[in-house]
C-alpha positions as CSV (number, residue, x, y, z in Angstrom):
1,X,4.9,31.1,6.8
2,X,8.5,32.1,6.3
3,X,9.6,29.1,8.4
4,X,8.0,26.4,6.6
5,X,8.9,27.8,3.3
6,X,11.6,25.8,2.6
7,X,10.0,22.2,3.2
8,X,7.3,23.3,1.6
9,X,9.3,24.2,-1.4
10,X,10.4,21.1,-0.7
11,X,7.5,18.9,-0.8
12,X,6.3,20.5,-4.6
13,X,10.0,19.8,-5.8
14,X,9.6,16.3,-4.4
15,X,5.7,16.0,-6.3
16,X,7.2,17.1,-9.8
17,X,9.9,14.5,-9.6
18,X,7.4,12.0,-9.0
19,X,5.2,12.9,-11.6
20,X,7.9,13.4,-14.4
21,X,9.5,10.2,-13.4
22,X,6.3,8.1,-13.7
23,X,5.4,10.0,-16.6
24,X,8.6,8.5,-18.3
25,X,7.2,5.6,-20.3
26,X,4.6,8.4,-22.2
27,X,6.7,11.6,-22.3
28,X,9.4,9.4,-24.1
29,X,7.5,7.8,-26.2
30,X,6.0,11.3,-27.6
31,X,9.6,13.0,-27.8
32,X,10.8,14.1,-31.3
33,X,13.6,11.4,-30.9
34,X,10.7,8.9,-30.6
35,X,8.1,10.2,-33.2
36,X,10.9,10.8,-36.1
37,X,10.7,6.7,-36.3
38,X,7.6,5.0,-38.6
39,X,5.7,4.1,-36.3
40,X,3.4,0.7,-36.3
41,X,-0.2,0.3,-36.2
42,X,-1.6,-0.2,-32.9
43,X,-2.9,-4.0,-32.2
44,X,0.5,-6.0,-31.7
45,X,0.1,-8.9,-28.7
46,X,2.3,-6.8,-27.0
47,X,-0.1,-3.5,-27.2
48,X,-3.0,-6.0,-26.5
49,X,-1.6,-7.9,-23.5
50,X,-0.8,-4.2,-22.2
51,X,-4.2,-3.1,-22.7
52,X,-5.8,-6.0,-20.9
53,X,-3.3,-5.4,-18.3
54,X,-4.3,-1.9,-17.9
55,X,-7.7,-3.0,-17.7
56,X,-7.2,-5.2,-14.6
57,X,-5.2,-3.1,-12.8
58,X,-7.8,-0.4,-13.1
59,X,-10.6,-1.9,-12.6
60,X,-8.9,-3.7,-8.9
61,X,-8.2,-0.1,-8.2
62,X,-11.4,1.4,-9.0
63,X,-13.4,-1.3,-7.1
64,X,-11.2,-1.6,-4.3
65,X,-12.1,2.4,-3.5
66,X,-15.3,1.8,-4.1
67,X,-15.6,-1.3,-1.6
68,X,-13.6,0.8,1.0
69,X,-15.4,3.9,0.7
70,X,-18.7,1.6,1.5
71,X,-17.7,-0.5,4.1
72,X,-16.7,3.1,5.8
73,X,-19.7,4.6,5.3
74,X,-21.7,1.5,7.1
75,X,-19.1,0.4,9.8
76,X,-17.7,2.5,12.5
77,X,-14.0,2.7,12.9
78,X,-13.4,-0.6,14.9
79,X,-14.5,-2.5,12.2
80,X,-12.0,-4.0,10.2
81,X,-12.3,-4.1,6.3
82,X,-12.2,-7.8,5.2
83,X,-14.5,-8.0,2.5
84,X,-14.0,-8.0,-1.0
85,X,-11.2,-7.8,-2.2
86,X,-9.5,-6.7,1.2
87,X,-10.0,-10.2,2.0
88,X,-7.1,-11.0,-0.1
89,X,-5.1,-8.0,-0.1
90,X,-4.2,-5.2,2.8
91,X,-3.8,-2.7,0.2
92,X,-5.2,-3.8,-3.2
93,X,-5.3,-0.3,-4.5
94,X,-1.7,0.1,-4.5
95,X,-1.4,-3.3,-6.0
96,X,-3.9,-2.0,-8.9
97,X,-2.0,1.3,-9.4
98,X,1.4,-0.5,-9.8
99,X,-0.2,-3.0,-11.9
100,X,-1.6,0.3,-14.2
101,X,1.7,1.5,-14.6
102,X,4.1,-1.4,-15.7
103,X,0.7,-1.9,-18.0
104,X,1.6,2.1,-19.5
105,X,5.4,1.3,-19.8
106,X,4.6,-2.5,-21.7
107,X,2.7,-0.1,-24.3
108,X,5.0,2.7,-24.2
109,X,7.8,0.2,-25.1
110,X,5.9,-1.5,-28.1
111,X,7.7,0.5,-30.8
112,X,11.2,0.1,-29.4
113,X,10.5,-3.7,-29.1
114,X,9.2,-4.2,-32.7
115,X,12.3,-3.2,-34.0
116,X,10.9,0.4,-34.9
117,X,13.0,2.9,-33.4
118,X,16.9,2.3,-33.2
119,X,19.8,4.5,-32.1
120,X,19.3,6.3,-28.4
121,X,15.4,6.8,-28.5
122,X,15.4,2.8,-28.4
123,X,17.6,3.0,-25.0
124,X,15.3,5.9,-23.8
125,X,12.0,3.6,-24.1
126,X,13.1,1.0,-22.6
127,X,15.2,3.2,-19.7
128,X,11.7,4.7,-19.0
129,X,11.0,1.6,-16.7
130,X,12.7,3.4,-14.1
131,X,9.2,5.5,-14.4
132,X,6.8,2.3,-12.7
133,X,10.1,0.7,-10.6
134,X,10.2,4.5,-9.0
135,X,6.4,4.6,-8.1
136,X,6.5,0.9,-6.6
137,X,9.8,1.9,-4.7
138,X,7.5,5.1,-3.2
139,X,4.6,2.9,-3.0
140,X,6.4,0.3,-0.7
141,X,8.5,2.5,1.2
142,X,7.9,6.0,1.3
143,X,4.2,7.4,1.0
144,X,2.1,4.1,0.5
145,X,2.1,0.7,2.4
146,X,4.8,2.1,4.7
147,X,3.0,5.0,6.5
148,X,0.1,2.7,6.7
149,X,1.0,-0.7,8.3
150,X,2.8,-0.2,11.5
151,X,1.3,3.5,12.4
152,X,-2.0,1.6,12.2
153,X,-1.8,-0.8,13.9
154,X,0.1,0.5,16.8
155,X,-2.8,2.8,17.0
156,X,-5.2,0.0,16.9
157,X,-3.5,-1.4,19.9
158,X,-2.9,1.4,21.9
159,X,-6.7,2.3,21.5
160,X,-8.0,-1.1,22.3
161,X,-9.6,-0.5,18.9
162,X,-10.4,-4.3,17.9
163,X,-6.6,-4.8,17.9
164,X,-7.2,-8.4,18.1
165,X,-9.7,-8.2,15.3
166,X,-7.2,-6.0,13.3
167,X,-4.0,-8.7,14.0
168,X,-6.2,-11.5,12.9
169,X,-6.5,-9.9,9.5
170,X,-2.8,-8.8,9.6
171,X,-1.6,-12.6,10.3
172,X,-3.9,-13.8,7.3
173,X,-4.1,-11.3,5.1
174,X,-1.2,-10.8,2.1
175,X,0.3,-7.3,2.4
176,X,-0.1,-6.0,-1.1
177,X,-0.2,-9.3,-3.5
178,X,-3.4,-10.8,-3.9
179,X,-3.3,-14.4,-2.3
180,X,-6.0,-17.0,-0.4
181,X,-5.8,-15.8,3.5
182,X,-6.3,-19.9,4.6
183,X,-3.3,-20.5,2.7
184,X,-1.1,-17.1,3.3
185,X,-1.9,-17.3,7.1
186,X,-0.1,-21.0,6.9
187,X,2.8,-19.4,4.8
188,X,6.5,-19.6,6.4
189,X,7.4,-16.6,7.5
190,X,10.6,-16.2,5.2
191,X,7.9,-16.3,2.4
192,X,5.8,-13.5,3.5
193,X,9.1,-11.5,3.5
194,X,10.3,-12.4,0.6
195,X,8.0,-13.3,-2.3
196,X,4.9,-11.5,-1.0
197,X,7.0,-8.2,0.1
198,X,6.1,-8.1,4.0
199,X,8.8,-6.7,4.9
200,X,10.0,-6.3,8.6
201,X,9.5,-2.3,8.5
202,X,5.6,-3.0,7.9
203,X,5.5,-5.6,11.1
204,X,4.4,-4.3,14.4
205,X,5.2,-5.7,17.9
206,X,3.5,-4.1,20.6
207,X,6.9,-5.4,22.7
208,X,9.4,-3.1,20.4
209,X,7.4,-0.7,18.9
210,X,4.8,0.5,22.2
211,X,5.3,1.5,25.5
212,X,1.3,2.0,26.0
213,X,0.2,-1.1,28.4
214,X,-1.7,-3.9,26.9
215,X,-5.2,-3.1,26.0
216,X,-7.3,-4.3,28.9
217,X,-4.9,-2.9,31.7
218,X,-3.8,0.2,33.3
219,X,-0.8,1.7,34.9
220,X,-0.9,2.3,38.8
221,X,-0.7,5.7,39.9
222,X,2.9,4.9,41.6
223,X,4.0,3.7,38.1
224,X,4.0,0.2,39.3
225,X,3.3,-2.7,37.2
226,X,-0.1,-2.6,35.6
227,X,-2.9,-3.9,37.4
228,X,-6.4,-5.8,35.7
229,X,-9.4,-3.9,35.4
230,X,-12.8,-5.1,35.4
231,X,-16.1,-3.6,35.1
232,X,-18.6,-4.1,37.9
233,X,-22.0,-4.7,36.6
234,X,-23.6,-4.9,39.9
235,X,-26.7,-2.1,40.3
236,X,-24.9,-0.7,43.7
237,X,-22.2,0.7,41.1
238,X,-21.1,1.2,37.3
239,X,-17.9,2.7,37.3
240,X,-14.6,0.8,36.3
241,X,-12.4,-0.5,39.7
242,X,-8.8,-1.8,39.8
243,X,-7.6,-4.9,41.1
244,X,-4.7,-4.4,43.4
């Protein structure tokens, strides 16, 4: 217990940055610096637009759960999720969350924009966008999309679990941006990085990033080069033999 202590201190630190920082846009906006202003009545375009935004972004994360959790409970694990709303997103939960938050700051914001609150507090509303910009950052490259792309799939293809299945979905499939998969599969490559945030740390090449042989084939005893395998379906015998 002693010995893990320390990153497990670590860890809880790490957790209450992350929730104070994405808690910005509200804990600011309900600071004393904040509420000393006159404040406006809620219904500006801007509250609105936040609201509907917040709505959407909910919603796309409530159903895409939902649409998971049943595709799980009636499709074993070589089954790849491709329905719904997976059809146009890899990960349309995370896009939903982010979504939820820039909604939060957009309302958070309002009184600073309508020319309520001057002096510092007005800097401090509309600083707290480092609170949805911090939880996209961990959502693309620390706890989200990132520990779920690559380890996947590798997995996937050292298993011989569907990989080619799984790749098809990668290749057409938009990582976190909603978008057609007949038209994102067609998309040039410098796109996909770009505009719809694939970004080469998600990618995996069984080439670079395996060492396991390609699903299908096996590694001779004498650490040779890998030879087919095939499965004889004749009744004198069931069992797997390798092709020398």
């Amino acid at each position: 217990m002693r010995q893990k202590f320390f990153p497990f201190l670590g860890f809880w630190i790490l957790q209450m940055l992350w929730v104070w920082t994405v808690s910005l846009p509200v804990t600011v906006l309900n600071s004393p610096a904040v509420t000393r202003y006159p404040q406006h009545s809620f219904g500006t375009g801007r509250d609105i637009a936040g609201i509907v935004l917040y709505s959407i972004g909910l919603a796309i994360e409530a159903v895409s759960d939902a649409q998971k959790y049943r595709f799980r409970s009636k499709h074993d694990s070589k089954a790849v999720c491709d329905k719904g709303l997976f059809a146009v997103s890899r990960h349309p939960n995370y896009f939903g969350e982010i979504i939820v938050h820039f909604a939060i700051y957009m309302i958070a914001v309002s009184p600073a924009a309508n020319g309520f609150v001057r002096g510092q507090a007005f800097k401090a509303l509309y600083a707290t966008i480092l609170g949805p910009f911090f939880l996209t950052f961990l959502l693309l490259f620390v706890s989200g999309i990132s520990l779920a792309e690559r380890p996947k799939a590798k997995s996937r293809y050292e298993k011989g679990n569907n990989w080619q299945g799984y790749k098809r979905w990668l290749d057409r499939t938009s990582v976190l941006i909603p978008f057609p998969p007949q038209l994102y599969e067609k998309m040039p490559t410098i796109l996909k990085r770009t505009v719809f945030l694939e970004f080469p740390m998600y990618v995996f090449d069984p080439k670079k990033h395996s060492s396991a042989p390609q699903p299908g084939r096996t590694v001779n005893e004498d650490g040779g080069e890998p030879a087919e395998r095939y499965r004889d379906d004749s009744p004198q015998s069931g069992e797997e033999q390798s092709v020398e």
